[in-house]
N, C-alpha and C positions, 0 to 999 in steps of 0.2 A: 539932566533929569529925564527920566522915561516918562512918555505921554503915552495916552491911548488916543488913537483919532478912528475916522472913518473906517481905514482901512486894515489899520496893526497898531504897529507901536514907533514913535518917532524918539530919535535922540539927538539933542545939538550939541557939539562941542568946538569950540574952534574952527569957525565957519563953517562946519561941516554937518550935513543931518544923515546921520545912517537910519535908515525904513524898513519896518521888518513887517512885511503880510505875508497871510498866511493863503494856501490855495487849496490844500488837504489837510487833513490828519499829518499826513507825515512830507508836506511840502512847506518849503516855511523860503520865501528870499528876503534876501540880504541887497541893498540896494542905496550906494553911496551919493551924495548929490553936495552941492553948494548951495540950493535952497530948498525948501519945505518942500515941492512940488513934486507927487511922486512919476517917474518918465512914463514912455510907454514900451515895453516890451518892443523886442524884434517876431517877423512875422512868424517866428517858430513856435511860440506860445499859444496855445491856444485855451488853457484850464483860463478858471474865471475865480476871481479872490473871493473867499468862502471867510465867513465868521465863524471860528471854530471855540470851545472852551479852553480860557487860558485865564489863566493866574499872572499881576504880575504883584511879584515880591520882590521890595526892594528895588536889585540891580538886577534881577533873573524874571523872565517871561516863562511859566510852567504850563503846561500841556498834561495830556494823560500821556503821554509816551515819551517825552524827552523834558528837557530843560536847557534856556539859552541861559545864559550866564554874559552879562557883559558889562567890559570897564567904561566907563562913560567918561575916563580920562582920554584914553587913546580910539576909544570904540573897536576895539578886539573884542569878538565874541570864543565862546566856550560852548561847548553842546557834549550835554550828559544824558546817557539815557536815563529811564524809570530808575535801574540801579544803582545809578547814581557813576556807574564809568563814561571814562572819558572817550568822546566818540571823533570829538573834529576842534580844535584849536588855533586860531590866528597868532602868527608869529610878529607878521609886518603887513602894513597897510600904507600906499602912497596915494591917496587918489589922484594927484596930480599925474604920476607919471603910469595911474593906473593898474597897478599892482598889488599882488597880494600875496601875500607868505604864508602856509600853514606848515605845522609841525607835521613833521612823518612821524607818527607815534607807534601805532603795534600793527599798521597795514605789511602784510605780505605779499600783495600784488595789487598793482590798475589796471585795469583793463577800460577797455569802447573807445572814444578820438576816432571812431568811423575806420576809414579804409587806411592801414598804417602799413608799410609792407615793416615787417620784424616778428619778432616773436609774440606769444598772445599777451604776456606780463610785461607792461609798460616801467617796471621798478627799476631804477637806475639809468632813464632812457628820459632824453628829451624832445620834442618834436615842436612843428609850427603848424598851424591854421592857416590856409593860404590855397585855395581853390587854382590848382595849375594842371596846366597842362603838361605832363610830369615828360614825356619825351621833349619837351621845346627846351629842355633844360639837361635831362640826361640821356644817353644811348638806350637805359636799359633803366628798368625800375629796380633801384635793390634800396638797404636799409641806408644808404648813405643821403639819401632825397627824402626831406623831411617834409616838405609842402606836394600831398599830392590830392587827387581829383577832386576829394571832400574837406569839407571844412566842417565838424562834428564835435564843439568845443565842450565836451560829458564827459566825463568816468568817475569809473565806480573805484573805493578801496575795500579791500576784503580781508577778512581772516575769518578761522573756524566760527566764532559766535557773534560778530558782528561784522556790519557792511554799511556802506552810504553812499550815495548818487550826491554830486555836484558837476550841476550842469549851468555853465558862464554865460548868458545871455550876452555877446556882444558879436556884432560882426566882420569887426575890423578883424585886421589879423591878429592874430593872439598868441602865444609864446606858453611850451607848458613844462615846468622840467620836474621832474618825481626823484628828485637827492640826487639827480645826476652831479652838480656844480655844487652845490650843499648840501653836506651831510645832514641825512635826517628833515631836508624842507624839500616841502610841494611848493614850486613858484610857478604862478600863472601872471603873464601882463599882454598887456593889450597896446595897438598903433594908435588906438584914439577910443572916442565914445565913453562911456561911464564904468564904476568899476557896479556890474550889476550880477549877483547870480543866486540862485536855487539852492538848496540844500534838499538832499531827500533824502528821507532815512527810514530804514528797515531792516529786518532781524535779517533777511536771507536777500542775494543776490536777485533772485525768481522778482522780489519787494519789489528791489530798487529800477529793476528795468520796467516790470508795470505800471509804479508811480511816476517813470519818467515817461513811460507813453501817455496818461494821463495830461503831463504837461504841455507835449508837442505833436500827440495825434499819434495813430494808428494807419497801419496803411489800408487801403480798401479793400475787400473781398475780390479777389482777378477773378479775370473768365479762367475754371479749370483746363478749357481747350491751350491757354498760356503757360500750364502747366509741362507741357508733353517737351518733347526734343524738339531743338529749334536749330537749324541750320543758314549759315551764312557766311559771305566771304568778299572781300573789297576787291573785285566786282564781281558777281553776275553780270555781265556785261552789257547782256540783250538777253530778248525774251528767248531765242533758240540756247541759249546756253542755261537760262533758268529753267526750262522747261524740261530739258538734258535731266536737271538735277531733280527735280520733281518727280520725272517717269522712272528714273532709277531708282531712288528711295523707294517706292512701290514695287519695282520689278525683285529687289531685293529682298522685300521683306524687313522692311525698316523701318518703324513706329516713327512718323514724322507727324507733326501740326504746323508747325510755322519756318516758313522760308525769307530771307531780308532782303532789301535791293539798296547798295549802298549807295555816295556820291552820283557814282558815272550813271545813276538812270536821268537824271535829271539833263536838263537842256542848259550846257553851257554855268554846269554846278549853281545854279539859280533856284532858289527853295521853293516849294508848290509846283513846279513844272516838272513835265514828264518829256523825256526827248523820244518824238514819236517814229525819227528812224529806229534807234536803236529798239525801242520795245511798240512794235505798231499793235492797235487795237487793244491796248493799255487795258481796258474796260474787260473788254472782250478775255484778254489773257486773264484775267483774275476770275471770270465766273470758270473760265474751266481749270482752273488753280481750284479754287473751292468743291466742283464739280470731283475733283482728287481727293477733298479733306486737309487741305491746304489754306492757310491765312497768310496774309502778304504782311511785313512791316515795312517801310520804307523810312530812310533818315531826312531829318530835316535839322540842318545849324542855323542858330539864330545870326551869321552874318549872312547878311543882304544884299549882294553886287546893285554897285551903284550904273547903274545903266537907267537912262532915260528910253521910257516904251515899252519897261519894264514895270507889270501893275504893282507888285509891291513896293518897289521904291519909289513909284512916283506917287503911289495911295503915302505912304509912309510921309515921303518930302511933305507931300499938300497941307496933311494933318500934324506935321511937327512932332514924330515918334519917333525918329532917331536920336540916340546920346549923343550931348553934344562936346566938345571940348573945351578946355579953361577959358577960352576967349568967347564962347558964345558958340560956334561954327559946328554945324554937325563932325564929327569925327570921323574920318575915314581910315579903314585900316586894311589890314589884307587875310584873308583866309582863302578859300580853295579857288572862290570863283575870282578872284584879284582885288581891286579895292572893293569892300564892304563897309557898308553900316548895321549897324546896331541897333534893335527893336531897346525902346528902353521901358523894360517891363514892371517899374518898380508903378506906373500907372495903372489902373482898373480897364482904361480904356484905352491903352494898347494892349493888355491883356488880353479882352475881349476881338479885340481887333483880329489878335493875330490867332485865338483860336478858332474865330470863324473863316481862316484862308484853309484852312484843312477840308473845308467842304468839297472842292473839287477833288480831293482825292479822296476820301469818303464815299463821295458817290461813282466812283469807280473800284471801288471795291475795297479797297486798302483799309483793314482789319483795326493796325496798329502802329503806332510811331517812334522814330527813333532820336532824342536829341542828345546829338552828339556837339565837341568840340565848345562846349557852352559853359566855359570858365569863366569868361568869352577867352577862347583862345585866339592869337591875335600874333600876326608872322611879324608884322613890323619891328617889335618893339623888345629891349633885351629880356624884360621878364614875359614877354609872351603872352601877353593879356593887354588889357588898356591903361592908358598912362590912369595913375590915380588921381589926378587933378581933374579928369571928365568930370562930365556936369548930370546930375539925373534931377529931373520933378517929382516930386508924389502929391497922392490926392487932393494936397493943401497949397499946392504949387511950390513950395519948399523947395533950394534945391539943396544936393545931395553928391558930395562925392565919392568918386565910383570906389576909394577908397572901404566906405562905408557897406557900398551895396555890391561889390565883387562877390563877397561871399555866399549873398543871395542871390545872384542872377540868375544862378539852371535854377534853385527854388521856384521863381517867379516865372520864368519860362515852363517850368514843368508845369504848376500851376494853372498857366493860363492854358497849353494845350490838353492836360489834362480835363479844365471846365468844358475847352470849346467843342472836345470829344463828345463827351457827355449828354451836349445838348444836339450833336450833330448823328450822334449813334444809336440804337435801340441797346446795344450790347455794351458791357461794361467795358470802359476803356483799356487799352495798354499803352502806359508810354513807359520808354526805357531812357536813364540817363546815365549820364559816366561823370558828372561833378552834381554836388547835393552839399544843403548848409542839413541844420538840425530842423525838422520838420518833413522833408521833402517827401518822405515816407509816405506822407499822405498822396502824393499825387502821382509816383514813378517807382518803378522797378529801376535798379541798380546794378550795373555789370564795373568790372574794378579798370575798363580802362584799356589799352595795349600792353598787354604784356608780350612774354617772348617763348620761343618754345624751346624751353631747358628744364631741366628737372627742378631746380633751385626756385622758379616761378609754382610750378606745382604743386612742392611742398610748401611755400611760405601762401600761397591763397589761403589754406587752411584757418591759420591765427587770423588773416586780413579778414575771412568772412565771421569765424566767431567772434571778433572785436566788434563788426557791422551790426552784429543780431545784437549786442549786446548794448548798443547804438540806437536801437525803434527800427533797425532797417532790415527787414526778414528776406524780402521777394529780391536777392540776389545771389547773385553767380561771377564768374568768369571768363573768359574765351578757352574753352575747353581746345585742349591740342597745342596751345599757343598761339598769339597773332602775326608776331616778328616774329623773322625767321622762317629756318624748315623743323618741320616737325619730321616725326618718324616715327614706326607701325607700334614700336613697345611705350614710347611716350604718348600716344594718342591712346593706347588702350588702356593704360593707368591711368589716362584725364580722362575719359570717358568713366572708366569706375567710378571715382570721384564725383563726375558731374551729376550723376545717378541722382546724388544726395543733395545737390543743390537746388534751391526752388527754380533759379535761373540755369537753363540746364540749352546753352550755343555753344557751337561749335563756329568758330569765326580765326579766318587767316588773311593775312594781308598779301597786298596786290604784288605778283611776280615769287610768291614761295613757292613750294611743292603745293602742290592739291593735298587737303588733308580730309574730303569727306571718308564716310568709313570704309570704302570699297579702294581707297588709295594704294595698300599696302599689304598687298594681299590676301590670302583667304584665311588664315590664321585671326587675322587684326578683323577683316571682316566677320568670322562665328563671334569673337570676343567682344567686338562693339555691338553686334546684333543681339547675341545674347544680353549685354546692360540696358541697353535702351529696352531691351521688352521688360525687363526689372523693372525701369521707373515707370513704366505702363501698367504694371501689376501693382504698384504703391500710389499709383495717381488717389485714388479714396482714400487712402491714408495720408498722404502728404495736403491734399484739396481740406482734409478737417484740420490739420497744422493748422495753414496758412488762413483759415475761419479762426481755429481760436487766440493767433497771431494779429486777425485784424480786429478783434473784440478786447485783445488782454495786454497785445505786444508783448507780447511773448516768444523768443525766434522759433525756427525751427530750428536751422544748425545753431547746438548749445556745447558750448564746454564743459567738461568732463563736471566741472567746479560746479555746476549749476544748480546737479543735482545730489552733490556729492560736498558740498562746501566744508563738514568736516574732516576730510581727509585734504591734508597738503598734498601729499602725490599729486593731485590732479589740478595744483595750480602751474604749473608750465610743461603742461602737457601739449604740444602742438599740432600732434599730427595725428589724433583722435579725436571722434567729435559724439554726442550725440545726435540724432536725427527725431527729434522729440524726447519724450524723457526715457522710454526701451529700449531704442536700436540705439548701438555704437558701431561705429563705423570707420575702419582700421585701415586706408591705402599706403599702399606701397608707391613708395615716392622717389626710390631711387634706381636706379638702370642696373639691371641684370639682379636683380635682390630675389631669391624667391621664399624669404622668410622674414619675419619681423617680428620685433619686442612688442609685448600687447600689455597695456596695465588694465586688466579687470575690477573694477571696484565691488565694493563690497555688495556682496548677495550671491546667486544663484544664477546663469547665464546658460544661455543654448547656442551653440555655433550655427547660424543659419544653415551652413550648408552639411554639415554629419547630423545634426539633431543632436550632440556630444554635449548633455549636461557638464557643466563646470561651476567649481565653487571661484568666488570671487577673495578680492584681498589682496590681490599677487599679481606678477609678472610672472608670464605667459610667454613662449614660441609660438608662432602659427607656421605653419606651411603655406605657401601660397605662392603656386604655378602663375605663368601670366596669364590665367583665365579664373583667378581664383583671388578676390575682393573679402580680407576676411570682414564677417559684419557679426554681431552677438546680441542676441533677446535678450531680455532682461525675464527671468520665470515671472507669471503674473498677466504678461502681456497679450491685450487681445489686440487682432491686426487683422485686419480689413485686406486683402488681394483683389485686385481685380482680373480680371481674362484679358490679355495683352492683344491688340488690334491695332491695325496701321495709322488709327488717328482716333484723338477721344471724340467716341458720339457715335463713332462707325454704326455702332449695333447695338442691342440690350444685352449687357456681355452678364457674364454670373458673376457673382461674389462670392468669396471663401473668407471666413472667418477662420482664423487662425487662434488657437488657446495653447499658451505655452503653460503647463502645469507647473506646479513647485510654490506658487505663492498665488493667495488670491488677487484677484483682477476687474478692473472697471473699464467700461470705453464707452461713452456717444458719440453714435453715427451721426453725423449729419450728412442729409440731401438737400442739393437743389438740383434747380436744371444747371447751374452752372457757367449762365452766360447771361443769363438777364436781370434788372434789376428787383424783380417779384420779392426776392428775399427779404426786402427791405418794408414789403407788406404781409409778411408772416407766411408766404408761401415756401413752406418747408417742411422739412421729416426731421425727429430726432427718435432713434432708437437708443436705448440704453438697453448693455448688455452687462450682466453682473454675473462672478465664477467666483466661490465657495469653494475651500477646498479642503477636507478633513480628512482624517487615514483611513477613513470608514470609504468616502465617497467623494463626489466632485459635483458642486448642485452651478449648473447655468440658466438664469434667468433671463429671460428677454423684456423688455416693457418700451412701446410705443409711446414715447413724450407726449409728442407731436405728429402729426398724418396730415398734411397740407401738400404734400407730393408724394410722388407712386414709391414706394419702400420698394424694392426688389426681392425676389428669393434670394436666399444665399443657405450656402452649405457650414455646416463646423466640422473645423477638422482638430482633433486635437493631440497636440503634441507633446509627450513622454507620459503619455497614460499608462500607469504602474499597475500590472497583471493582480486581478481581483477586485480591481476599484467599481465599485457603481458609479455610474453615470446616469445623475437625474437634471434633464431636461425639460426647465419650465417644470416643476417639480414628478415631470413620467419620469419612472425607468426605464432607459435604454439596454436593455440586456444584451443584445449585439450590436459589437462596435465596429459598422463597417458606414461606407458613404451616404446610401439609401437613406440611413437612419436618422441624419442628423440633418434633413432636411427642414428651413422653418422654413412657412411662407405667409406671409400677410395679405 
């Protein structure tokens, strides 16, 4: 029998109670138990259970938008929408061995599972949950390594007129197969913990990724200065070799923001320390690092060299904050600096702990952090992480094994130096990580890891990063160039095109390759990367309102073709095209010596960025495309914000050009801030709205001022394929000549 309680709706049958609350409109979970008691979520959660209108009839719970249907013999649920089609059906349910079986019904593709290396369409493909450190186990990262950096147990199924989000709340490892082993079934199971998850449903893909950031958080507004080109390499070794690399970028002419310092700055790979031969006047180096337009990040892993006279591990020991092992005994294991422990951060008060040891490097200047190696990765041991028998406390003194909370550790590391930034900086934080459960988003940027420099890693980022957006996880990237390995001047300039479009936009190589900054491989590869990087410098205002309305909506910025397109199949395994919001498409060439490529244009009206060459959409396309030549395509309609490209964001008060692609009308809000502090979050900001009308007669551009809480700049419009005889009214003047002078606004 179906009850209503407190929270939803309870059913018993054979020891078992299935719980059905609801959190949205179109959030509803599913949550299997042996007694009444409903659990508590994993820390990924963060919506709050809502009372919404529902019916129940009978055996069926009705909403305004769906209908659960359920046997309350076996407790298989059924979900219809309003029309009464069938949207999601349970085949088998074990809760003992934690399991669950749904029909593959009319899904044409899965997509999100976070960072997967393979194609974008997960259909016939199975993978595992399991937070590793993917080289402790392979040479090289390809599709054969199914456990890698994240652990992001969501995806969406899709076809032209329906779609739905199920996202598994568990953090053991999980197992997920979409008809690989059985025809026509989704099987998901789990190492342990409950069989508990979400259901989210929505007419359109767009739905399902913002009801699922609803559930597990948004990531935060970055400082745009994190936006810019970022350069790195294991090692800078000392400050004369960082500094090398600083005065060059400038002497070049090479829009740089942020510089990294890996491992080797540290004294004797010990976290918090700075080894003060190699980089003397530590302090000193970074205000004339800044002095340049330059931010520091440095890495910090959470293993801790156990060395006595060392303050963190003996603050650590004193206060009982290391993970301990099955017997009780702190754990010792080995990572860079040799034997290490483990911060065990599933505590508030190791959390707090260990992001207030960030202060000494805070107050030496150091911008932003890097935590790497934080699966926990772990040399000792054959899977390269900690035995799962380790022992963890939480708030309630509970313990916990590590089984349980592997998945969450960089979360809760992220977390904690994320907070302790926050309280230790005037500027909004950055921390980057390379392992992340479902959530993490909220606290770190995300890069996918070591890869290698082959063209085969090039092309397969592509899917990896559209899978991530499509995941909650926007503010990531890559190791542009490659890590492993050598790189070389035509694969660095096709990863440089590429990076263009990434919000996470390093350049990082590992220790004993070639040199792969841009000036490595001569003057060819140097115009070519110089030329992209002032690209992303001219899109910083365009990509800075992305990642605003990314951290308000979760919404990526890199989106698949499918996103905005979902009634056309063509564009469900499409791999190596992406949108960059929902106008620009963005086409790399991905293989060596290519200088043309297959382009599928979807449906509408397009401008090839670099001819201005209107095109009808529908088709498959040739492009040309020399090695200095990134084909990318407007979508007609679009308005695009440029900036004035300069050697670092802030340099100067640069101008802004508005760009109006004609052919279809068009809408865009600007928004400003300063872009590095947290004002924004007390209404200190600008929203322009700019609106373009377009009729055979004429073309009417409106402008209107939201908001005026920061300085609006001038800016110019430029408009592009304006068809001979059209009027041009401006804010409703006519412009009867159409040159630059004229389209000046200023506020």
């Amino acid at each position: 029998m179906i009850t209503k309680t407190t929270y939803g709706y309870s059913i018993y049958n054979k020891n078992i109670f299935l719980n059905i609350v609801f959190y949205d409109d179109y959030i509803v979970r599913f949550v299997y138990t042996k007694d009444d008691k409903l659990p508590e979520s994993t820390p990924a959660i963060i919506a709050k259970q809502q009372k919404i209108p529902a019916e129940l009839d009978g055996n069926a719970i009705k909403t305004d938008l769906f209908k659960i249907l359920i046997n309350e013999e076996d407790l298989k649920i059924s979900i219809y929408d309003i029309n009464n089609n069938l949207i999601n059906k349970d085949k088998g349910i074990n809760i003992d061995e934690i399991e669950i079986e749904k029909e593959l019904l009319w899904e044409k593709g899965f997509y999100g599972l976070g960072e997967k290396y393979g194609w974008i369409n997960k259909k016939g493909t199975d993978t595992v949950n399991w937070c590793s450190d993917v080289l402790g186990h392979s040479p090289v990262h390809s599709a054969v390594v199914k456990e890698y950096h994240t652990a992001i147990p969501f995806y969406i199924g899709l076809d032209s007129d329906k779609t739905y989000g199920i996202y598994y709340d568990n953090s053991f490892k999980t197992y997920f197969d979409f008809g690989k082993y059985k025809e026509n079934v989704v099987r998901v199971k789990a190492d342990g913990g409950i069989l508990d998850y979400y259901f989210i449903y929505g007419e359109k893909v767009s739905d399902i990724v913002k009801n699922y950031s609803l559930l597990t958080g948004t990531m935060p507004l970055p400082r745009k200065d994190f936006l810019g080109y970022q350069q790195c390499r294991w090692s800078y070794e000392n400050r004369k070799e960082l500094m090398e690399v600083a005065t060059r970028m400038r002497d070049e002419n090479i829009p740089c923001d942020i510089l990294y310092l890996d491992i080797d700055y540290m004294k004797d790979y010990k976290v918090f320390t700075v080894d003060s031969e190699k980089f003397d006047e530590f302090k000193e180096m970074n205000m004339k690092l800044k002095e340049m337009g330059f931010k520091l990040v440095v890495i910090i892993d959470p293993g801790v060299k156990q060395e006595g006279g060392y303050t963190v591990y003996d603050e650590g020991t004193k206060n009982d904050y290391f993970v301990k092992d099955a017997l009780g005994k702190v754990y010792v294991g080995e990572v860079w600096p040799g034997d290490s422990v483990f911060p065990d951060f599933l505590r508030s008060e190791i959390r707090e702990w260990w992001g207030n040891l960030h202060k000494g490097l805070i107050d030496d200047g150091v911008d932003g952090i890097w935590n790497d190696m934080n699966e926990p990765a772990n040399f000792t041991t054959d899977t390269k992480t900690l035995p799962e028998d380790c022992i963890h406390l939480n708030d309630k003194g509970e313990k916990k094994t590590h089984d349980e909370i592997h998945n969450l550790y960089a979360m809760l590391e992220a977390q904690a130096t994320y907070d302790g930034l926050r309280k230790l900086q005037k500027t909004r934080p950055f921390v980057l990580t390379r392992s992340a459960f479902s959530g993490t988003q909220r606290y770190a940027a995300l890069w996918t890891g070591d890869n290698t420099s082959i063209w085969e890693h090039l092309e397969s980022s592509m899917p990896m990063f559209m899978n991530l957006g499509l995941s909650g996880y926007s503010f990531i990237g890559g190791d542009v160039g490659g890590f492993l390995g050598d790189s070389n001047g035509e694969l660095l300039a096709r990863w440089t095109q590429l990076g263009v479009f990434t919000p996470l936009f390093r350049n990082h190589s590992v220790k004993d390759s070639i040199d792969q900054e841009p000036w490595c491989f001569g003057e060819e590869v140097l115009y070519n990367t110089r030329k992209y990087i002032n690209l992303r410098y001219k899109l910083i205002t365009y990509l800075y309102n992305l990642m605003r309305e990314s951290s308000l909506t979760g919404q990526p910025v890199m989106r698949p073709l499918f996103y905005h397109y979902q009634n056309d199949e063509k564009t469900y395994d499409i791999n190596n095209q992406f949108l960059f919001g929902e106008n620009i498409m963005v086409c790399p060439i991905t293989r060596p010596g290519y200088n043309n490529r297959l382009i599928y244009l979807p449906e509408g009206l397009w401008y090839d960025y670099w001819t201005q060459e209107r095109i009808d959409g529908g088709r498959y396309i040739i492009r040309e495309a020399d090695i200095n030549t990134l084909p990318i395509y407007i979508k007609a309609g679009t308005i695009l914000p440029m900036d004035e490209a300069m050697d670092y964001i802030g340099q100067k008060e640069g101008k802004l050009e508005i760009n109006i692609y004609t052919g279809n009308d068009g809408q865009y809000k600007l928004y400003l801030d300063d872009g590095i502090s947290f004002n924004y979050e007390n209404g200190i900001y600008s929203e322009v709205e700019i609106k373009v009308e377009e009729s055979d007669e004429d073309i009417k551009i409106q402008t209107t001022v939201l908001k005026n809480e920061y300085q609006i700049p001038s800016f110019d419009i430029n408009i592009i394929g304006l068809e001979d005889g059209k009027k041009v009214l401006l804010d409703r003047k006519e412009i009867s000549k159409y040159d630059d002078s004229e389209f000046k606004i200023r506020f």
